[in-house]
C-alpha positions in Angstrom: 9.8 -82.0 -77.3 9.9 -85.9 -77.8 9.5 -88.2 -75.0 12.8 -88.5 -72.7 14.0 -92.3 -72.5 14.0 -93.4 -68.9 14.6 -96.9 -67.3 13.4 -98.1 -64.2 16.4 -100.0 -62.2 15.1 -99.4 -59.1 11.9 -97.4 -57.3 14.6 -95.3 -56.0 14.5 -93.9 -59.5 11.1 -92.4 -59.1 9.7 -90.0 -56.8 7.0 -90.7 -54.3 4.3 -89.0 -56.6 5.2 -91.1 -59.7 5.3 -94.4 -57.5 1.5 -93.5 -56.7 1.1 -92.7 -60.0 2.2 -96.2 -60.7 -0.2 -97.9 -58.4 -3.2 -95.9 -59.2 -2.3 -97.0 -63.1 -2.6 -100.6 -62.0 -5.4 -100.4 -59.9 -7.5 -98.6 -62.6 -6.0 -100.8 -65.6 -7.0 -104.2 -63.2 -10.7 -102.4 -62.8 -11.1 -102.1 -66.2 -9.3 -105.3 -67.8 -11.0 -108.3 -65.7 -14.4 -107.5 -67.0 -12.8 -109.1 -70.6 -11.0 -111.7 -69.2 -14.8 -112.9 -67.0 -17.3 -111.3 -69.0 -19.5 -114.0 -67.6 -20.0 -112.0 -64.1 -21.5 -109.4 -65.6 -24.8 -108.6 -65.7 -25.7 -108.2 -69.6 -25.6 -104.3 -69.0 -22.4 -104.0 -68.5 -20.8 -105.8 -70.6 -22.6 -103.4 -73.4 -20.1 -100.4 -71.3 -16.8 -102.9 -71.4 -13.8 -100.5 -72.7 -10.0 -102.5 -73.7 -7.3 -100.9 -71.5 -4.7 -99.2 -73.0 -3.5 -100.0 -76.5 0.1 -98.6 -76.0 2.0 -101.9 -76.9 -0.2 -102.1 -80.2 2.2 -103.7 -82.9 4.8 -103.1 -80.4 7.1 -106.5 -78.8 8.7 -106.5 -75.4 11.6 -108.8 -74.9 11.5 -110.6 -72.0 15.8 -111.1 -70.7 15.3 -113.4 -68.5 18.5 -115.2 -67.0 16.9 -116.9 -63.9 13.5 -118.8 -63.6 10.7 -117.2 -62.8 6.9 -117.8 -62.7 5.0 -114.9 -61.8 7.3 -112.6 -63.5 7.6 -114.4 -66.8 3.4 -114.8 -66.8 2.7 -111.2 -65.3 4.7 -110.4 -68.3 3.5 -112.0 -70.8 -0.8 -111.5 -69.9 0.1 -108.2 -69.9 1.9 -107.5 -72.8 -1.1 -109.5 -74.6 -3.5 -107.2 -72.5 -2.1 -103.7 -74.0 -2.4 -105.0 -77.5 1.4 -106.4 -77.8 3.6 -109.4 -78.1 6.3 -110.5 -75.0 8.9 -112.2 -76.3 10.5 -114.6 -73.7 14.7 -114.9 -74.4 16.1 -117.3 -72.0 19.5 -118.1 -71.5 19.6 -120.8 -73.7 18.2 -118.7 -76.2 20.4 -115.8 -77.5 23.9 -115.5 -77.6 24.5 -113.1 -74.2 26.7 -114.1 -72.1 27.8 -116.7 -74.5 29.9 -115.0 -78.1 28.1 -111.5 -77.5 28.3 -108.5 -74.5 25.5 -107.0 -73.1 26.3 -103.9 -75.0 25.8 -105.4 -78.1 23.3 -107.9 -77.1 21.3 -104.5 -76.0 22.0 -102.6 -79.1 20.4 -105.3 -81.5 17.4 -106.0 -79.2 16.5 -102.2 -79.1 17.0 -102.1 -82.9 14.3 -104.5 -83.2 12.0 -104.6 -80.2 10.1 -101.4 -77.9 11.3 -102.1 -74.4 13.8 -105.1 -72.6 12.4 -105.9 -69.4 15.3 -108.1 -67.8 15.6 -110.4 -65.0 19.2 -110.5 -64.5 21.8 -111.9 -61.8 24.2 -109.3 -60.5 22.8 -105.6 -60.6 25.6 -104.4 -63.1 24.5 -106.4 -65.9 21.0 -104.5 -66.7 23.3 -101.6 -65.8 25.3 -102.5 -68.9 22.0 -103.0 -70.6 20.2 -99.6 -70.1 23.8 -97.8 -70.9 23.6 -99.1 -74.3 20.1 -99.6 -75.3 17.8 -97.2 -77.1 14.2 -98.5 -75.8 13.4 -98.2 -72.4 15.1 -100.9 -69.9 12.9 -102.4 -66.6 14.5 -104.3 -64.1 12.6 -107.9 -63.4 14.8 -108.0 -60.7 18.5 -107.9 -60.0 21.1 -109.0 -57.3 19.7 -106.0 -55.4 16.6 -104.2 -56.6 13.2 -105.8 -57.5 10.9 -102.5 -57.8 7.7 -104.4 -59.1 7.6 -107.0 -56.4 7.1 -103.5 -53.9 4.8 -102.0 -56.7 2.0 -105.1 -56.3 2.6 -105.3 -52.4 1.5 -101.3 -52.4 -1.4 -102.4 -54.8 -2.2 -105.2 -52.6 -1.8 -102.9 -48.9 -4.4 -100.1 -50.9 -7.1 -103.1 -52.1 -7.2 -104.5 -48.2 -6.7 -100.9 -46.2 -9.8 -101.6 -44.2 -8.7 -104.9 -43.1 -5.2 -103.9 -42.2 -6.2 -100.9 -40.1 -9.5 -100.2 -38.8 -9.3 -96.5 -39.2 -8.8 -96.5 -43.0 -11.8 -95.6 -44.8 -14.5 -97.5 -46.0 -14.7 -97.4 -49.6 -16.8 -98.5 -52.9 -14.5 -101.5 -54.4 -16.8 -100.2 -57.6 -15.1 -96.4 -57.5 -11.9 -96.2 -60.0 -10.0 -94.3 -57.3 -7.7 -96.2 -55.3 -8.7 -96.7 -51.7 -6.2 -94.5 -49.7 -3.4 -95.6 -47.0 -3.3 -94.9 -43.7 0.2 -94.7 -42.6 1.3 -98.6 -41.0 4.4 -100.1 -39.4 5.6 -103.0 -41.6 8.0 -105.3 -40.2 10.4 -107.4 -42.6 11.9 -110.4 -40.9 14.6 -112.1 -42.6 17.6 -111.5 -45.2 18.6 -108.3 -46.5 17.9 -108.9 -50.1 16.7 -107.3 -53.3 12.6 -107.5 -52.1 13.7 -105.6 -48.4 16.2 -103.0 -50.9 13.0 -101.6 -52.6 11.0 -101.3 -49.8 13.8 -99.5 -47.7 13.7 -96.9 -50.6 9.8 -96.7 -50.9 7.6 -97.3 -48.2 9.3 -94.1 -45.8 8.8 -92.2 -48.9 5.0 -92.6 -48.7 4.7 -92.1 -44.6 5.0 -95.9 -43.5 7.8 -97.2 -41.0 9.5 -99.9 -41.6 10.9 -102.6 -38.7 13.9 -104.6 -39.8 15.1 -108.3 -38.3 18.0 -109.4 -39.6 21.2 -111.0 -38.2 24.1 -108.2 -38.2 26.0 -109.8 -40.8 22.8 -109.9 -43.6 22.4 -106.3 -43.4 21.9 -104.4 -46.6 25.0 -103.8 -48.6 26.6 -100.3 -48.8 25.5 -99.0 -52.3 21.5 -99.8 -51.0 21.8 -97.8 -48.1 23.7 -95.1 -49.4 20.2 -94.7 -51.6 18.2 -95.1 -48.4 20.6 -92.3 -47.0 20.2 -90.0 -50.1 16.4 -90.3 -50.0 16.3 -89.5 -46.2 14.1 -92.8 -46.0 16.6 -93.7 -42.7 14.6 -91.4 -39.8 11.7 -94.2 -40.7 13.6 -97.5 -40.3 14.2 -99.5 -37.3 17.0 -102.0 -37.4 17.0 -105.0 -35.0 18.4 -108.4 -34.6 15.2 -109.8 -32.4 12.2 -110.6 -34.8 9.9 -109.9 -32.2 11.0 -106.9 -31.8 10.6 -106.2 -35.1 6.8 -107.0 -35.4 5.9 -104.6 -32.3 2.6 -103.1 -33.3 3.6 -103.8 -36.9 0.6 -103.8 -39.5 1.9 -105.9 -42.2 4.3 -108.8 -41.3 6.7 -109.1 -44.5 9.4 -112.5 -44.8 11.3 -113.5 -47.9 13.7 -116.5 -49.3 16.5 -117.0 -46.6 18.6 -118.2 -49.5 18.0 -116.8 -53.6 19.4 -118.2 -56.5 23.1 -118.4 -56.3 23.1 -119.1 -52.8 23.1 -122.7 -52.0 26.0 -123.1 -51.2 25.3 -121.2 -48.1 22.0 -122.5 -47.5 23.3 -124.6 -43.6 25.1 -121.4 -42.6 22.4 -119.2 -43.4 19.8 -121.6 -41.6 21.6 -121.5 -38.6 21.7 -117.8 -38.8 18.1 -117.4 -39.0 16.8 -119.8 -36.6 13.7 -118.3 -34.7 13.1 -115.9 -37.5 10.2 -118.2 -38.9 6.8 -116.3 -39.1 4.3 -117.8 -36.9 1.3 -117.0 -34.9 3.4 -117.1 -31.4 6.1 -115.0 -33.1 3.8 -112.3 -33.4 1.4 -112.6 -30.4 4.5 -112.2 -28.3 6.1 -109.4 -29.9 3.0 -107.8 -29.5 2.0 -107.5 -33.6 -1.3 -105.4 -34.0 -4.4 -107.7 -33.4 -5.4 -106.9 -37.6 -2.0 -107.8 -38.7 -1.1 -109.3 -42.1 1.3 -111.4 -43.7 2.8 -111.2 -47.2 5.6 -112.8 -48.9 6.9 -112.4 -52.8 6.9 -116.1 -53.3 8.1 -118.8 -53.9 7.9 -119.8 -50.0 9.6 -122.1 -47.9 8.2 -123.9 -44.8 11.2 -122.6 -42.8 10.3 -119.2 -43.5 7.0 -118.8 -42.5 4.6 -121.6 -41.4 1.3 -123.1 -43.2 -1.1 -121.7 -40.3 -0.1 -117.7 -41.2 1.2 -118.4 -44.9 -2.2 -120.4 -46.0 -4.3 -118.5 -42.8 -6.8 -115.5 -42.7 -4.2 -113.1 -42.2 -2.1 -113.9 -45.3 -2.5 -112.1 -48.8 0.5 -113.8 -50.4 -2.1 -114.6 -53.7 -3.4 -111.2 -53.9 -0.2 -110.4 -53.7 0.8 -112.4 -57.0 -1.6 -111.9 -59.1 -1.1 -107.9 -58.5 2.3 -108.2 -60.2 -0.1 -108.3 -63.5 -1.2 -105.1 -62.8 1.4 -103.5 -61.5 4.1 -104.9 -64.6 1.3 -103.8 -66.9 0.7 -100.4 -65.5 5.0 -99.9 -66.0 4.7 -101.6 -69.6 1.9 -99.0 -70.3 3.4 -95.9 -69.0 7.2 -97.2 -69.4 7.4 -98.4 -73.0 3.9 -97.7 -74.5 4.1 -94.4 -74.0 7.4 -93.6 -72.4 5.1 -91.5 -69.6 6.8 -92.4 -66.6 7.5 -88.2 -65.4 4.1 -86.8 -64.0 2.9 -84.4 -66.3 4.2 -80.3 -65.4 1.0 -78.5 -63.8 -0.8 -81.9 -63.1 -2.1 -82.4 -59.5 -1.3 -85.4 -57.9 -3.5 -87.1 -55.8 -1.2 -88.8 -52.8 -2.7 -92.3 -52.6 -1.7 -92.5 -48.3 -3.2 -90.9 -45.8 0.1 -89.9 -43.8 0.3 -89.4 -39.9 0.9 -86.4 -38.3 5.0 -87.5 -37.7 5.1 -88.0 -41.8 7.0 -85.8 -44.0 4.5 -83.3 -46.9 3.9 -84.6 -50.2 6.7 -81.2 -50.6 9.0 -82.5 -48.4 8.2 -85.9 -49.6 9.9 -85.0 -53.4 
């Protein structure tokens, strides 16, 4: 049988094994790459064991579609594709022709002719929709008007590399051992506008036991096509949805804020500041909404004052760098499995190893699919 073409629009599209599968990818692929990119740290016996990652993108380009700025996507891209023994090829908008004298259809048909994967950073969501209709590589969503699934893919990454800190049941584990440290299930509170970063992780994190604690003014609730996903995947039963921010962050684990206003929205930028007054992420926000005493902070970047302030977002609570340099591993893990090897479906008969510890009130692994 060849390989089935897939594309990744949203983490919606995979199941809750094959999102840990994802993750576990990454975290092996970061264990084993940074030896060769700081040989220096090593004693001289290990470098004599160094292996390369993954060859999958040998010979093979990526084209990077990018239509809005970007810095950690465009670099995570472009290390990584270098990293799996390929070539990323950046096409901005002033670059090609989409858009301009040619469709997206046939913009996607001559990019797959010539190159092994498009991983595209679009505006609105139907564009790469247009995109993975007609290509014949595998398409990967950068990020769209409503999904970004590897922005949710390096915050897992970066939840499983600080467990201990976040909750001080979770094992203790060897940072040495190529196993991921497990999850214990947390509360995650999102503060802020219902955008493409909050889309994925409605879809994900009740999928993999966590509960998720939503502040947002009534009018900048998720749109009806992203919760009719969050319906589908039964991931409501774990979300809370409030209008108080410190309500939100009761007992909440992780403490999660993004842009009050993306790309296209400037225009709106004095309404929408007025709408989210009190919703900045402080110390005092927390402390009275009774956060858990180990709680963290994280944010997709690039931040804002008004969002969150320099005590939490440059404090010892905050893992917003972690954060960004996990969407390396994470966009390579997806370029290896995605358009390497087109190995995205877990393999029939394989065992997979669920990468959270789940509380009792969690749905099975079974249940979970």
């Amino acid at each position: 049988m060849p390989p089935k073409l897939r594309h990744l629009m949203s983490l919606a599209d995979l199941s809750a094994p094959e999102i840990n599968r994802v993750v576990s990818h990454a975290y092996s692929l970061k264990l084993r790459s940074k030896p060769w990119l700081s040989p220096a740290d090593l004693e001289r016996k290990q470098i004599k064991n160094l292996r390369l990652p993954s060859q999958s993108l040998f010979a093979k380009t990526i084209a990077l579609l990018f239509s809005k700025r970007s810095t950690r996507t465009r670099i995570a891209a472009e290390t990584s594709a270098e990293l799996l023994g390929g070539r990323a090829l950046f096409l901005g908008r002033e670059d090609i022709q989409l858009g301009v004298n040619e469709s997206p259809r046939d913009t996607a048909k001559v990019i797959s002719g010539m190159c092994q994967g498009i991983f595209a950073r679009v505006g609105d969501h139907s564009e790469i929709e247009e995109l993975a209709q007609y290509s014949d590589v595998p398409v990967l969503n950068a990020l769209s008007s409503l999904w970004h699934p590897t922005q949710i893919l390096a915050d897992l990454l970066t939840l499983h590399e600080h467990a201990e800190a976040i909750k001080s049941n979770s094992p203790i584990v060897d940072k040495r051992t190529p196993r991921i440290p497990k999850l214990q299930s947390l509360t995650i509170a999102y503060v802020g506008d219902s955008a493409n970063v909050l889309h994925d992780m409605l879809v994900t994190y009740p999928r993999l036991g966590h509960h998720l604690r939503v502040a947002s003014p009534p009018q900048y609730r998720a749109p009806t096509e992203v919760w009719d996903r969050v319906k589908e995947l039964g991931c409501d039963e774990r979300i809370v949805w409030v209008d108080d921010p410190k309500e939100a962050v009761h007992k909440a684990n992780v403490v999660v804020t993004d842009t009050w206003i993306s790309m296209g929205q400037e225009a709106e930028k004095e309404e929408r500041l007025r709408a989210f007054q009190g919703y900045q992420v402080t110390e005092a926000l927390c402390r009275e909404g009774g956060a858990d005493p180990n709680w963290k902070f994280m944010h997709c970047l690039p931040r804002k004052p008004h969002e969150v302030d320099d005590h939490v977002f440059y404090g010892a609570r905050s893992l917003v760098f972690p954060e960004a340099e996990n969407r390396k591993w994470t966009i390579m893990a997806l370029f290896d499995l995605l358009f390497g090897k087109w190995q995205l479906d877990i393999p029939p008969g394989s065992e997979t190893d669920f990468a959270v510890d789940v509380d009792a009130e969690a749905p099975s692994p079974k249940e979970q699919n």
